[in-house]
N, C-alpha and C positions, 0 to 999 in steps of 0.2 A: 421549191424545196421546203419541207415543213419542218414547223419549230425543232421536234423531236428529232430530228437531221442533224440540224446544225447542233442541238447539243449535242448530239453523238459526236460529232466532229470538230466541236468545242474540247470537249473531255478528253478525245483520243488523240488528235491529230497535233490542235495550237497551241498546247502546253506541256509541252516535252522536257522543259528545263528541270533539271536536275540541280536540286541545291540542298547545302547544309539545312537540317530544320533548325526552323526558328520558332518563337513561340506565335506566332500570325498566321504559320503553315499548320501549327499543330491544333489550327482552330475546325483544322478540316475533318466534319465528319461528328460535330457537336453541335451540342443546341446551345445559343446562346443567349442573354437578352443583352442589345445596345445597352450605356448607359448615356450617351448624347449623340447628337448626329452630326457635331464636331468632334473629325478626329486629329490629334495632334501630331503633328513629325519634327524629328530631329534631323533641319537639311545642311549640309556642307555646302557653304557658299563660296565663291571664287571669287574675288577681286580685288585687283590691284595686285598681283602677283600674291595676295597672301589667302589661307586657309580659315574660316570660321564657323560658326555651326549656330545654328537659330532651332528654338524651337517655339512653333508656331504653329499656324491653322492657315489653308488656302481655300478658295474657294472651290476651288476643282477639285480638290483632295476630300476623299471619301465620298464621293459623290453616290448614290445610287439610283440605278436604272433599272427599267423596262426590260424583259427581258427581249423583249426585239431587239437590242441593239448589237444581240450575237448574229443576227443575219448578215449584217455588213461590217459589223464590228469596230464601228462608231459612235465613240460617246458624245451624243452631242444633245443639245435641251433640250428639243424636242421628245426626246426618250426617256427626261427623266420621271424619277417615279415621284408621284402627286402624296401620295401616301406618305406616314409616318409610321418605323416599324421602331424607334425608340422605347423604349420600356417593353417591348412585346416579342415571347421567345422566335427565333428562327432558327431553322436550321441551315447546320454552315456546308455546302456539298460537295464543296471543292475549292481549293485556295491553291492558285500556280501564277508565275509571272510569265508575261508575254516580251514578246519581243525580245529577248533575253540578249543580243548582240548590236539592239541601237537603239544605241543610248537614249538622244530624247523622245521614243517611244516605248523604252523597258517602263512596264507596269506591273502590280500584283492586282489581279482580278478575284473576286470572290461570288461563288456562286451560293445563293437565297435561294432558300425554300420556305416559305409562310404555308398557313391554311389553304392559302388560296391564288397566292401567288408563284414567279420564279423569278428571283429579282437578281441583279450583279452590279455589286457593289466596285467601284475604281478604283485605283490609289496608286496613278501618277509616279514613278521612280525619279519624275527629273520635270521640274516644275519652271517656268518662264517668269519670272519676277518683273519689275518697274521698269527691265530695260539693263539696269546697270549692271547684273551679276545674276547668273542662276544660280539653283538649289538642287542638290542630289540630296536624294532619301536612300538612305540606309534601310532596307527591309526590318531588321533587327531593332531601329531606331523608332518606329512605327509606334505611338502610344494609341495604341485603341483601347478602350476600357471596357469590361465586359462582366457578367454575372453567366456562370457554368452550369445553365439548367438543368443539366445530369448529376452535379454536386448540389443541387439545391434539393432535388427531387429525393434524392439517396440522404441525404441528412434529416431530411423532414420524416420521411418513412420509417428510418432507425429511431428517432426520437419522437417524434408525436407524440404525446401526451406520457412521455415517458418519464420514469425519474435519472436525474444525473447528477454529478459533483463535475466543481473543477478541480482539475491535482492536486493544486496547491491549497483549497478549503476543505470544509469537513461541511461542509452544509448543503442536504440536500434541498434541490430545484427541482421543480417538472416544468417540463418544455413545451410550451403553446402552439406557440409557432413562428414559423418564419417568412417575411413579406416582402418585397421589393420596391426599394424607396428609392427609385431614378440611380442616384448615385451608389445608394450603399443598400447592404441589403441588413435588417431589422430583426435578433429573433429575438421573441418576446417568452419569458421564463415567469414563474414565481418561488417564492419559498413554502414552508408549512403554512407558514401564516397568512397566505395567500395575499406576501405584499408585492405587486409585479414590479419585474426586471427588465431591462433592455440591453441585447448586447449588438453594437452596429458594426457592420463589418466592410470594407473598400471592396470594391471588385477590385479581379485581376485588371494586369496590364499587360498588351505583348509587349513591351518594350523592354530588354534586357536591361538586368541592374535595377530596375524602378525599384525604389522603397519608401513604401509609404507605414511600416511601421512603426512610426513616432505619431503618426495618427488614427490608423486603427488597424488592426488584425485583419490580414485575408480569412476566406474562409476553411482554409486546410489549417493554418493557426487555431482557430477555435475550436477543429475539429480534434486537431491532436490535443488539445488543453482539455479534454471534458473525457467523462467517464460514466458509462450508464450503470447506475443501479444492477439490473439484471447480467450484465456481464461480470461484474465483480460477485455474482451469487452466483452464477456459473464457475469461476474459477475456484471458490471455494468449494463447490461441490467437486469438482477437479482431483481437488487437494485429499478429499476423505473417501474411502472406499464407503459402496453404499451400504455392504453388509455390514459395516465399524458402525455408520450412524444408525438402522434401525435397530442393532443390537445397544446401543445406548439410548436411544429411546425408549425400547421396551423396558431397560431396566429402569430407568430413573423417569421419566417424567409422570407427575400426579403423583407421588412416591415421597416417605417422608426419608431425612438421608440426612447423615451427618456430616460435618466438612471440618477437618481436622487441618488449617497452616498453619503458618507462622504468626499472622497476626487474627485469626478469625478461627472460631470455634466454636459447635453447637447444632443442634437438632433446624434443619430446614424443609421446607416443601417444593419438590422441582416444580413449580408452576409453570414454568416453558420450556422448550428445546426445539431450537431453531437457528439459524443464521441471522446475526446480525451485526451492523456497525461496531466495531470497539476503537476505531480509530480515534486520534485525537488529533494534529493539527492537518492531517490528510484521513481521508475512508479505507477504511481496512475491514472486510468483513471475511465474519469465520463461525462457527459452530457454536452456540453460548448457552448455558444451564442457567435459567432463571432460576434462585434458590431465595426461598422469602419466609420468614418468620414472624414476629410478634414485632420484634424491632429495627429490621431493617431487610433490605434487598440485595441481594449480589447478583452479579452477571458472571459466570465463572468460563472463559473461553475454555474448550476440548482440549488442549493441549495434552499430550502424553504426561507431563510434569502435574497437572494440574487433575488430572484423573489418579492420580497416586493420594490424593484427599478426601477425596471424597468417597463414600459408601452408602450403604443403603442401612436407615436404621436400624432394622430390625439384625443386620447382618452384625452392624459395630456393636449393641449388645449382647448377640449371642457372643462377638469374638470379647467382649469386655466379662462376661459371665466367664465363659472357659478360663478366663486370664484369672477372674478372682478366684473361681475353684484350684486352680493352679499354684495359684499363690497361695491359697490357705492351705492345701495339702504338703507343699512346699514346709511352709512353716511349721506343718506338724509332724513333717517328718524331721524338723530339725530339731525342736522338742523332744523328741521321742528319744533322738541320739543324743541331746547333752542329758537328758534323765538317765539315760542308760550308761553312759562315761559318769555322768555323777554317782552312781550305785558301785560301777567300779573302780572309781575312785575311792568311795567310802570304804569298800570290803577291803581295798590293798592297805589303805592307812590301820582297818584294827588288824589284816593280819600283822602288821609291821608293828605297831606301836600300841596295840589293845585298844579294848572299845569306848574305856572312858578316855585315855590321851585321844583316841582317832577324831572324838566327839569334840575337843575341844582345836584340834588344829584343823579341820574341817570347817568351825567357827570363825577362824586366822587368831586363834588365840593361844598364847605360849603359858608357862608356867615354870616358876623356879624348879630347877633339875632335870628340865629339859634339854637334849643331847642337842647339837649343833645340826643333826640333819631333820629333828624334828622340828627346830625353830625355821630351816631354810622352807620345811612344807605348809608352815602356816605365816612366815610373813613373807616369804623369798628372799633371796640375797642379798645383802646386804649394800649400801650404797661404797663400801667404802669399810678398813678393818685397820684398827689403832691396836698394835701388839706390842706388849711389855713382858720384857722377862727380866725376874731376880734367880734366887737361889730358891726361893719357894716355888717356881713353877713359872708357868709362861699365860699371862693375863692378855684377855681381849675384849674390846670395845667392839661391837659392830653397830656400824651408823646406817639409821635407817632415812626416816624424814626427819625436818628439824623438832628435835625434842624425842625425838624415839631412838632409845639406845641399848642393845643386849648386854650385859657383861659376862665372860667365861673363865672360870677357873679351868683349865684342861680342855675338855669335851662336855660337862656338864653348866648348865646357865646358871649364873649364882646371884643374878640382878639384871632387874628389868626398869627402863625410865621412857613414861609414857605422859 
């Protein structure tokens, strides 16, 4: 019977067992790379009528072999493998437990694939101890440690010499690369200033529950922490229709333009327009008008609010010219109407009052023998009227400001105190 037999009959036939997945099964069908060739269990041990759990390392636990030893399908040391596949990817081709209904022979087997090999890896479900008490392994409890060469590969390919932030900074990185250091896996970053970075990262674990985040980040953790450059200029251009930005381009950049808010005002040159950072304790990038003069720089983001400021020189001229012509014809035509009420004001006072009295209450000036409605047309009404009557007639005072006062005998002014 030749190799490729027995795997066939491997794969179809001796592992039929159906089980919940767990993260050990869900290894199947991934590249991996080991990161030790100790793998650790969490076993339930028996004795003395009572329950306990050890977590440790066996000799026979993660053993791997030969792939001959699917012919008879016996692990034993003559078949194991002389090789070290530690640090080095394999692919995982299949992960099932045998024996599934006894007990001290239920194992989870894992079939190896290298360059050049086909290797199967063992992992014992019920382990023979000193004598005094066995060990059951929990599938689930299984700690093998691992780097996800499918997440290393797709990380490295999105970021390669790319620029990124993390959420929580405003400082851009470009990303080197990333290495594989036994345990943990290395990616190497720098800033502008080209001072390098190191961010180290745990491999996974299958073992439910494990947390190792009080000493370093997995790599989906750092993956969701970080943010490329080019994506966030992606969603900015997302954000603005493309006919809005080349029509703001055409008008304003190279272009001299006034910018009229609340705290800034004055003649500028759009020297740029383009996307860029305006974030401050995180990156936010958005569409921004470099505007630059004699004395300082602005970055003016597109915002609909902030497009209400700004103009194009030669526009806010012609509209400030219109406004002056406006204004001065404004004013001349109000000129023209009080000139014209002052003319007909004048012609009503001589037909009323003749042309030498018109001339002098037209002045605001009164004169003894002045009638009381020619005094109300040249000083107006009085503040206030002190009347005295005798038998000679009925006397009045009219109080104007302090020290100015009419006197009237009847209808006619017969004293004035100025």
């Amino acid at each position: 019977m030749t190799l490729k037999r027995h795997l066939l009959i491997w794969l179809t036939v001796l592992f039929t067992y159906n089980i919940q997945a767990q993260n050990i099964f869900e290894l199947k069908g991934k590249s991996i790379i080991l990161t030790s060739n100790k793998i650790a269990y969490k076993g339930y041990c028996h004795f003395a009528n009572s329950n306990k759990w050890e977590y440790s390392y066996h000799n026979d636990f993660g053993n791997i072999y030969n792939s001959q030893v699917l012919e008879k399908f016996k692990f034993t040391k003559k078949n194991l493998y002389s090789g070290n596949i530690v640090g080095k990817p394999v692919f995982v081709r299949d992960v099932h437990i045998i024996n599934p209904d006894k007990t001290k022979k239920r194992a989870i087997v894992m079939l190896l694939n290298t360059p050049t090999d086909t290797l199967v890896m063992y992992l014992p479900l019920y382990l023979k101890s000193n004598g005094y008490f066995d060990i059951d392994v929990k599938p689930q409890e299984i700690n093998l440690c691992y780097h996800d060469c499918g997440k290393i590969a797709q990380l490295n390919n999105q970021m390669k010499h790319k620029h990124f932030y993390f959420k929580s900074e405003n400082t851009l990185y470009t990303f080197d690369s990333i290495t594989v250091e036994k345990e943990l896996l290395c990616i190497k970053y720098h800033d502008n200033a080209f001072n390098e970075r190191k961010y180290h990262i745990r491999a996974y674990s299958t073992e439910e529950h494990v947390n190792y985040g009080h000493l370093f980040n997995d790599l989906d953790a750092f993956t969701s922490s970080v943010v490329l450059e080019d994506d966030l200029i992606a969603q900015c251009k997302q954000q603005h229709p493309d006919m809005y930005i080349n029509s703001l381009r055409d008008k304003f950049l190279n272009k001299e333009v006034f910018l009229y808010t609340g705290t800034k005002m004055g003649f500028f040159t759009c020297s740029y327009f383009g996307i860029k950072n305006i974030g401050t304790n995180s990156p936010s990038y958005d569409y921004i008008l470099t505007l630059q003069n004699e004395k300082e720089s602005i970055n003016l983001p597109i915002c609909d609010k902030n497009m209400d400021y700004i103009t194009l020189a030669d526009e806010y001229r012609e509209r400030i010219r219109l406004e002056e012509e406006k204004r001065r014809q404004e004013e001349a035509e109000y000129r023209a109407r009080l000139e014209k009420e002052e003319r007909e004001y004048k012609s009503m006072l001589i037909r009323r009052f003749g042309k030498k009295n018109a001339m002098l209450i037209h002045e605001n000036a009164v004169q003894l023998g002045f009638t009381k409605e020619m005094c109300i047309e040249a000083w107006g009404e009085p503040y206030d009227i002190n009347r005295t009557i005798t038998q000679y007639g009925v006397h009045e005072q009219w109080v104007y400001d302090i020290g100015r006062y009419l006197y009237f005998e009847g209808n006619v002014l017969t004293g004035i105190q100025d």
